[in-house]
C-alpha positions in Angstrom: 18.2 4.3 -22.4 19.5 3.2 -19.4 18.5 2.8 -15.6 20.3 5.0 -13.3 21.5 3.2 -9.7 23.2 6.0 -7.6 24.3 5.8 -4.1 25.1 8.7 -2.9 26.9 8.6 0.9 27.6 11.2 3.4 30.7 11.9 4.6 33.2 9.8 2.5 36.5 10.6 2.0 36.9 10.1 -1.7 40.6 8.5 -0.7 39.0 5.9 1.3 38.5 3.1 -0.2 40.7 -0.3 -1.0 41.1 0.8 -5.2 42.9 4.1 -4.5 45.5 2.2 -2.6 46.3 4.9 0.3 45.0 3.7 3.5 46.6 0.2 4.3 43.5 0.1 7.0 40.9 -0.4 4.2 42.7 -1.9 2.0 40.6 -4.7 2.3 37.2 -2.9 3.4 35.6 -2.1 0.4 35.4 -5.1 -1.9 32.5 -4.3 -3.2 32.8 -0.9 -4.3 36.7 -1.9 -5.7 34.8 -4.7 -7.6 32.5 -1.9 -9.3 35.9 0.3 -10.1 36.9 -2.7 -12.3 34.2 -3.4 -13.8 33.9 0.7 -14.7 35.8 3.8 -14.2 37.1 5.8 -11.0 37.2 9.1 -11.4 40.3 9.5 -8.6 40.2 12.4 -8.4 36.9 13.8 -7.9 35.7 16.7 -5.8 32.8 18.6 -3.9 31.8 21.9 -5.2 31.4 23.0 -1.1 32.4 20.8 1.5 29.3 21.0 3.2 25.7 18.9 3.0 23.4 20.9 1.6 25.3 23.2 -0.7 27.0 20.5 -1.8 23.5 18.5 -3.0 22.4 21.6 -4.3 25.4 22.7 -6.6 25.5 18.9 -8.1 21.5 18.4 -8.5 21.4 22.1 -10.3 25.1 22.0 -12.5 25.6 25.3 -10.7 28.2 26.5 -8.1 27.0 28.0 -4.7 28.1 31.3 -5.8 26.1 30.9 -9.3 22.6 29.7 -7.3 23.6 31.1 -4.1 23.4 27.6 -2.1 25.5 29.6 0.9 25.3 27.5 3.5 23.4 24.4 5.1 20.2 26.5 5.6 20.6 28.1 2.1 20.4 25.7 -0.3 18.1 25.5 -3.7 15.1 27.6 -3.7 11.6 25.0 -4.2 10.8 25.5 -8.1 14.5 25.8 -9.3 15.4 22.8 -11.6 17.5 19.8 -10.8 18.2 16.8 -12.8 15.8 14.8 -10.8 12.7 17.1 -12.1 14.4 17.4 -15.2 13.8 13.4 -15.6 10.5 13.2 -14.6 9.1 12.2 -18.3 12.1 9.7 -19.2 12.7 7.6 -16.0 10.4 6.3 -13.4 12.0 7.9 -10.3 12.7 6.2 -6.6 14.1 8.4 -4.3 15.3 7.3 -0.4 17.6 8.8 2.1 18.1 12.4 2.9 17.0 13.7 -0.7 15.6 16.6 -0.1 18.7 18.3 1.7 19.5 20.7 -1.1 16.7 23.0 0.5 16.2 26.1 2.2 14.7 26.3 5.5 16.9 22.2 6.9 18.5 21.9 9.4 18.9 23.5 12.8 18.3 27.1 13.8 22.2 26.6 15.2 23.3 26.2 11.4 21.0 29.5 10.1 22.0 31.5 13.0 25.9 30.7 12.9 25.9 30.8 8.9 24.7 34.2 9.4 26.8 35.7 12.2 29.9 33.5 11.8 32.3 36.6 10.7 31.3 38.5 13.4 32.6 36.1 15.9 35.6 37.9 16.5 35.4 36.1 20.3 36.1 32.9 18.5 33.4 31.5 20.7 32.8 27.1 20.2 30.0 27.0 17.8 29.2 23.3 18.4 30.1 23.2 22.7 28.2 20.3 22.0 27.9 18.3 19.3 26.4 14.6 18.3 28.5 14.2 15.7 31.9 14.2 18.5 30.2 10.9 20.3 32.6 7.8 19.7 31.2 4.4 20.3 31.7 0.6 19.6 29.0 -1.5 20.2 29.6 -5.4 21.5 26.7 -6.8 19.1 28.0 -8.5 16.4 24.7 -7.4 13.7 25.6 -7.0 10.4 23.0 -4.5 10.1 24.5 -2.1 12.6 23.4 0.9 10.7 20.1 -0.1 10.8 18.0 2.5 9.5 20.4 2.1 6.3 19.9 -1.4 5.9 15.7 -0.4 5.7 16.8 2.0 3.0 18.3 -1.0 1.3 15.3 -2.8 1.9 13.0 -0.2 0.3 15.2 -0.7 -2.6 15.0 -4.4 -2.8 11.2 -4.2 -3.1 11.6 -1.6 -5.6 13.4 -3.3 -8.1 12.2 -6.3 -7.7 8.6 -4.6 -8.6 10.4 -2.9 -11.3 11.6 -6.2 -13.1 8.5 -8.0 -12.4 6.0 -5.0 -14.5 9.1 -4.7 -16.6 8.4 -8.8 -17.0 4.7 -8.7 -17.4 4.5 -5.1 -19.1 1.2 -4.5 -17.3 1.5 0.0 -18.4 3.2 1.5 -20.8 4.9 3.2 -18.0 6.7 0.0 -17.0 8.7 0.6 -20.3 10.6 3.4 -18.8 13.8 3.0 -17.2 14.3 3.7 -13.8 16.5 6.6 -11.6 16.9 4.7 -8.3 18.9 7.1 -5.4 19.8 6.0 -2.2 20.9 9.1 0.3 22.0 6.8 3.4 23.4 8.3 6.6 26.3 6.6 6.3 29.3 7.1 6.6 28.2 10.7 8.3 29.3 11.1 12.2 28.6 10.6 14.6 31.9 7.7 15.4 29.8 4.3 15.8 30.3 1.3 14.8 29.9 -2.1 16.6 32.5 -5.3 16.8 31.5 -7.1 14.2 32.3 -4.3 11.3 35.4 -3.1 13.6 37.0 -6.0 13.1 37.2 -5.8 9.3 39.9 -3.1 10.3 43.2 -4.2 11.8 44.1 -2.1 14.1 47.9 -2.3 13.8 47.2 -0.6 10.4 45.4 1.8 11.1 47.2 5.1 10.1 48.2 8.3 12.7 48.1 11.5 10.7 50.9 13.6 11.3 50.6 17.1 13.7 49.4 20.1 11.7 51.9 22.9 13.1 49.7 25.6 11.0 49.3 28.9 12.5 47.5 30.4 9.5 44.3 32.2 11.0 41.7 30.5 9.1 42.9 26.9 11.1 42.9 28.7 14.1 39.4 30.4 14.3 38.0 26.7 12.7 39.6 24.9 15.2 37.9 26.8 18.2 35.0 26.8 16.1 34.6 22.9 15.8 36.0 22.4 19.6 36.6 18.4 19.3 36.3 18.0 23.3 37.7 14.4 23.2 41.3 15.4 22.8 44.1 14.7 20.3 45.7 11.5 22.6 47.5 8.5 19.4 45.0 6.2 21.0 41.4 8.4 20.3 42.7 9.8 17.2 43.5 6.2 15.7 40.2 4.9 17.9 37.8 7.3 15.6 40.1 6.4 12.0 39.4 3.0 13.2 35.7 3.2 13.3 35.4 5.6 10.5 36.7 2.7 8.3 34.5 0.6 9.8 31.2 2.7 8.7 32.6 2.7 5.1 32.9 -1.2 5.2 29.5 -1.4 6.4 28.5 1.1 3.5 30.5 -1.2 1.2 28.3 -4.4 2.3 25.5 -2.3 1.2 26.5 -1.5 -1.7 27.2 -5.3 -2.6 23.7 -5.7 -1.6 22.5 -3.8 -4.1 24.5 -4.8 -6.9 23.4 -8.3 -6.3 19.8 -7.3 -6.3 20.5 -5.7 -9.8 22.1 -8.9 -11.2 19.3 -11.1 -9.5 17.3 -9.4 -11.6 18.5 -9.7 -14.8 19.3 -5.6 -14.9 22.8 -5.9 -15.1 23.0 -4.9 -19.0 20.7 -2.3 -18.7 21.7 -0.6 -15.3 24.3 2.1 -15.1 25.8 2.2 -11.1 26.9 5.6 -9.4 28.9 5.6 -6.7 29.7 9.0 -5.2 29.7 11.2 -2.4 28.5 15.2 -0.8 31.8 15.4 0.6 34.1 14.2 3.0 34.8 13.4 6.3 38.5 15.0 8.4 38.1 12.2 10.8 40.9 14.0 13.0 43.7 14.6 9.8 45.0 18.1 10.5 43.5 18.1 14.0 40.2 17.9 13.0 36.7 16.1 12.7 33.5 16.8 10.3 34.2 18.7 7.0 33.8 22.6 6.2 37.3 22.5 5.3 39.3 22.6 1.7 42.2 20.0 2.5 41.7 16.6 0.7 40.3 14.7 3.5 36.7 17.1 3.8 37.1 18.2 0.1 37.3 14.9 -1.6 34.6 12.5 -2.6 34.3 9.5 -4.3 33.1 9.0 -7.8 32.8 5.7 -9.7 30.8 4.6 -12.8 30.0 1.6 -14.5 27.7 0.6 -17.1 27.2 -1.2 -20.4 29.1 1.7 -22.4 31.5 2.8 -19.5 35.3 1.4 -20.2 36.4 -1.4 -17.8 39.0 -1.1 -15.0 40.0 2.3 -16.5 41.3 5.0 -13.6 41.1 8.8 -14.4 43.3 10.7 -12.8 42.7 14.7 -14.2 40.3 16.6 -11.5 37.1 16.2 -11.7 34.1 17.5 -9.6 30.3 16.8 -8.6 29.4 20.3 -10.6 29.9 17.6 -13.7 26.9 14.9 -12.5 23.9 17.0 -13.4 25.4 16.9 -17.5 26.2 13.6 -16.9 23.3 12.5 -15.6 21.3 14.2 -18.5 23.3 12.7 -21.2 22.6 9.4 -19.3 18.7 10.1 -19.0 19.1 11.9 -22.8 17.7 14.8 -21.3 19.4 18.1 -23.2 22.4 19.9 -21.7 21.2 23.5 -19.7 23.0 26.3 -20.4 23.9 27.3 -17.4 25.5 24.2 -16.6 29.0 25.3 -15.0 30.1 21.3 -15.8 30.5 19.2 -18.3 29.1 15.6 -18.5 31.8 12.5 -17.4 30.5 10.1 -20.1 33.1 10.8 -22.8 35.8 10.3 -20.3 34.3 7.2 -18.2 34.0 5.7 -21.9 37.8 5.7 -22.8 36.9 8.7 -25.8 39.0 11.1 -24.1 41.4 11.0 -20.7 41.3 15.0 -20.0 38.3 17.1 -19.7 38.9 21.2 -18.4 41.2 19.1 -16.0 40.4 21.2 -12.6 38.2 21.5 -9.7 36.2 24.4 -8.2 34.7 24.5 -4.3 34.0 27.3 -2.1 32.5 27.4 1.5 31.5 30.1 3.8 29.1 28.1 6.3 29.6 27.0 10.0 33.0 27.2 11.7 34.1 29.2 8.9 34.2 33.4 9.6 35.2 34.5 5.5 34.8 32.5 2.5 37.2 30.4 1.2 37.4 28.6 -2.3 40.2 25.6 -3.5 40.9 25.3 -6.8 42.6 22.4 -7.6 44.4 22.3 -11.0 47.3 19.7 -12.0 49.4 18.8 -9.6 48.8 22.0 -7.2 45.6 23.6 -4.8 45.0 26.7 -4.2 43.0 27.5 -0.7 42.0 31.0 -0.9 40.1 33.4 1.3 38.7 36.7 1.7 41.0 38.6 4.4 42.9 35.7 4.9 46.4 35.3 3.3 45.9 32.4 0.3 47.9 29.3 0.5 49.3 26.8 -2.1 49.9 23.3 -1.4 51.6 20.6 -4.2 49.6 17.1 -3.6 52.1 15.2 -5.3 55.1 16.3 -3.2 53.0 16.9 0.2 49.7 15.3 0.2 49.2 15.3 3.5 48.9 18.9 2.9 51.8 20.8 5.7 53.7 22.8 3.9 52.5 26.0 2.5 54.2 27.2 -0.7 52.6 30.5 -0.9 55.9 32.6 0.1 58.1 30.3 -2.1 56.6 29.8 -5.3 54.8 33.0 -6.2 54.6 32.8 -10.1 52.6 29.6 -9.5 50.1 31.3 -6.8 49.3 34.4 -9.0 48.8 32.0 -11.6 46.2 30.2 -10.2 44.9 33.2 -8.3 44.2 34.8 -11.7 42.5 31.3 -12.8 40.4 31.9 -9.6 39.4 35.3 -10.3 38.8 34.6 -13.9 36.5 31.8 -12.9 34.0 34.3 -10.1 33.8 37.4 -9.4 34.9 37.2 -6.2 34.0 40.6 -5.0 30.5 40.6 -6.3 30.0 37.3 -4.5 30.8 38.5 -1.4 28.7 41.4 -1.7 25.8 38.8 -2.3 26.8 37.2 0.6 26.9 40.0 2.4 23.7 40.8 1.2 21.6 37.9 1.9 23.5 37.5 5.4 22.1 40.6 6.6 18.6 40.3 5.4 17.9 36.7 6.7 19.5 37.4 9.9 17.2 40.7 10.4 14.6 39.2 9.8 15.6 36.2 11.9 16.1 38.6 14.9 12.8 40.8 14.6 10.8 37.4 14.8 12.9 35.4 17.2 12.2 38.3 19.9 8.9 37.6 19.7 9.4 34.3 20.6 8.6 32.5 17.6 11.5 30.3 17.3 12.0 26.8 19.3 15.4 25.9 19.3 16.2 22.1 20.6 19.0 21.2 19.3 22.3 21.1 20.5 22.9 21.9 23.7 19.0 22.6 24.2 18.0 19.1 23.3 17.0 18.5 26.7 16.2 21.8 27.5 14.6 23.5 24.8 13.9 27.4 24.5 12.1 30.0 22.5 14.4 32.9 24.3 16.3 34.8 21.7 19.5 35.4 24.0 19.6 31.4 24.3 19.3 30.6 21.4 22.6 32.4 20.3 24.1 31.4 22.9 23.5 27.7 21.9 25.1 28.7 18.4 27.8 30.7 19.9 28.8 29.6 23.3 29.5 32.7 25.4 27.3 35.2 23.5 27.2 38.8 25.2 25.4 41.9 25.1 28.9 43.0 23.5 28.4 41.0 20.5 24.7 42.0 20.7 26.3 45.2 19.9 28.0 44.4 17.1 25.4 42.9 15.4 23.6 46.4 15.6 26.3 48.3 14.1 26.9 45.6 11.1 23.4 45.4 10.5 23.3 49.0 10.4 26.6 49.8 8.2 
């Protein structure tokens, strides 16, 4: 049996990096992570199940999609005492867990992300939900540190010591236990915004590279509303939109040099036979494609992730194309850890394709998302070469990637056979009504509950635009999830909660 290495990042946009040959920028960033894709297999076209954190975590660590385990949002995640791979490996591996592991939850994050998961359809104002936001600041820092990132670098650290503990029992066989392999994850910030990098990793980009994604002329509504939603207050100028590409591409080569770091560590210690390496991703990053920042989004650049694998049985240099998703790394993981497949696994484990057995699986890719910024929910399916982005009271759109993967022209209205079809795949994959109504369901009663307690004061909100000022006063703590909140929308809170 095999140890597990698995570095799972935040925020990466699975197109970005060197081996998928698409961004001349990073072409040369990522040399570490391109060495591992020779060595084993990229999956290149991999997907989230919900382009958001927790949901996300919580749909791969279970095998089940959001609307199967009901991870709605980035407050709603897993409930404590539902199974994930990690508990599921408790007797086979010795487990080492750092980074942001636990966001697959309920009850993270802010009360800005509950409150505005709730209410978001009701938002008919299209008020800013983030006025103010971290995750807009763009930085360069004049240090020259590798270790810019620094609370990363720990994190690699912490890692170090624990496989280099790990070989040395391994060595001396001191327990029985040390006979175990191990399931080593690292959850680093990176590459998550906020924009900052410093001088030393900007300069691994050239900036006469660095790519301008065309304007998005889309007036469907769903664009609209998230646009107003997100409000990016640093403008749209050539020279800030390439600025944050620029340093976006830094972070990932920053990540990359981590990632080396630990490979080495593995071969220092005489694990590289025995070690299988993971390299994925929760979802992606926009980083201003489609006039846009963050994720919460179903075109490529929030939706994508990356996934590579390498190990003693995986095949060498081999690239596989078909669609693939995260809702697969819970089989694969158990088939790895020789842990028996659930039954409700909605996936199906990677191993048979990352070994050369077979080069298609089901051959497409499920994600839905009805969190912040978004007021319905929404669901991709990616099959062949086309995606489908559909919505509830939104018109559906159809994009080829082959022809347009930049993803601006809608082909709803002019190839209709090939929407229904995939609309019927949709609807024969969930039930989309009934998951609405569970939706629905859950969004009243959290937020009802919310409300009865946060009039009483019980809530401390200091995020946001109260991080300097915080408040337990119900009225401003919606308006610091919903920037203009009235006793209007008060009102039509009452009546929805009531219908």
């Amino acid at each position: 049996m095999q140890n597990i290495l698995m570095f799972h990042a935040e925020s990466w946009d699975g197109r970005m990096l060197g081996c998928q040959n698409m961004y001349p920028a990073i072409k040369n960033a990522t040399p570490n992570i391109d060495a591992l894709a020779k060595r084993g297999t990229l999956f290149s076209n991999a997907y989230c199940t919900n382009p958001i954190c927790c949901p996300s975590r919580a749909n791969m660590l279970s095998g089940t999609y959001t609307h199967e385990c009901e991870s709605w949002n980035n407050y709603k995640g897993l409930e404590h005492g539902m199974w994930t791979y990690v508990r599921g490996m408790r007797d086979t591996h010795i487990i080492k867990l750092l980074g942001k592991h636990d966001d697959h939850l309920t009850g993270g994050h802010t009360i800005m992300n509950r409150v505005a998961d709730m209410l978001e359809p009701l938002n008919t104002a299209q008020y800013p939900v983030m006025n103010y936001d971290a995750a807009q600041d763009i930085h360069i820092s004049e240090n020259t540190d590798i270790r810019y990132h620094e609370p990363d670098w720990r994190m690699l650290d912490d890692a170090r010591e624990f496989i280099n503990q790990y070989a040395l029992n391994k060595k001396r066989s001191v327990h029985s236990k040390e006979n175990k392999p191990f399931f080593l994850c690292l959850n680093p910030g990176l590459v998550h915004a906020s924009f900052h990098t410093n001088q030393y990793w900007l300069n691994k980009i050239p900036e006469e590279l660095v790519d301008l994604p065309p304007v998005d002329k889309s007036t469907h509504p769903f664009d609209i509303y998230q646009k107003k939603a997100k409000a990016w207050r640093n403008g749209f100028d050539d020279e800030t939109i390439k600025k944050v590409r620029r340093i976006y591409s830094a972070m990932c080569a920053e990540a990359d040099a981590i990632v080396g770091e630990l490979v080495s560590i593995i071969k220092e210690c005489g694990l590289d036979d025995t070690t299988t390496i993971i390299f994925s991703g929760d979802h992606g990053e926009l980083a201003m494609e489609h006039q846009q920042y963050y994720k919460m989004s179903h075109y490529e650049g929030s939706v994508r992730v990356p996934l590579i694998i390498t190990g003693a049985d995986i095949k060498p240099g081999q690239v596989i194309d078909t669609p693939v998703s995260l809702i697969d790394m819970a089989p694969t993981i158990c088939e790895l850890a020789h842990i028996p497949q659930r039954e409700n696994f909605s996936g199906e484990s990677l191993m048979p394709l990352a070994r050369g057995e077979k080069k298609n699986s089901r051959g497409w890719a499920l994600a839905m998302n009805c969190g912040v910024t978004t007021n319905t929910i929404s669901y991709m399916l990616r099959r062949g070469d086309y995606k489908l982005i559909a919505y509830d009271r939104y018109p559906s759109r159809l994009f080829n990637l082959k022809d347009d993967p930049q993803e601006l022209h809608d082909l709803s209205n002019s190839n209709p056979d090939k929407l229904r079809e995939l609309e019927h795949h949709l609807s024969s994959t969930v039930n989309r009504k009934e998951t609405s109504r569970n939706w629905e369901d859950y969004r009243k009663h959290t937020f009802a509950q919310f409300r009865r307690q946060a009039k009483r004061g019980l809530f401390y909100d200091d995020s946001y635009s109260l991080a300097k000022n915080p408040s337990s006063d119900y009225y401003e703590i919606l308006n610091n999830t919903f920037t203009g909140w009235s006793d209007e929308d008060e009102s039509r809170v009452d009546e929805w909660l009531n219908s």
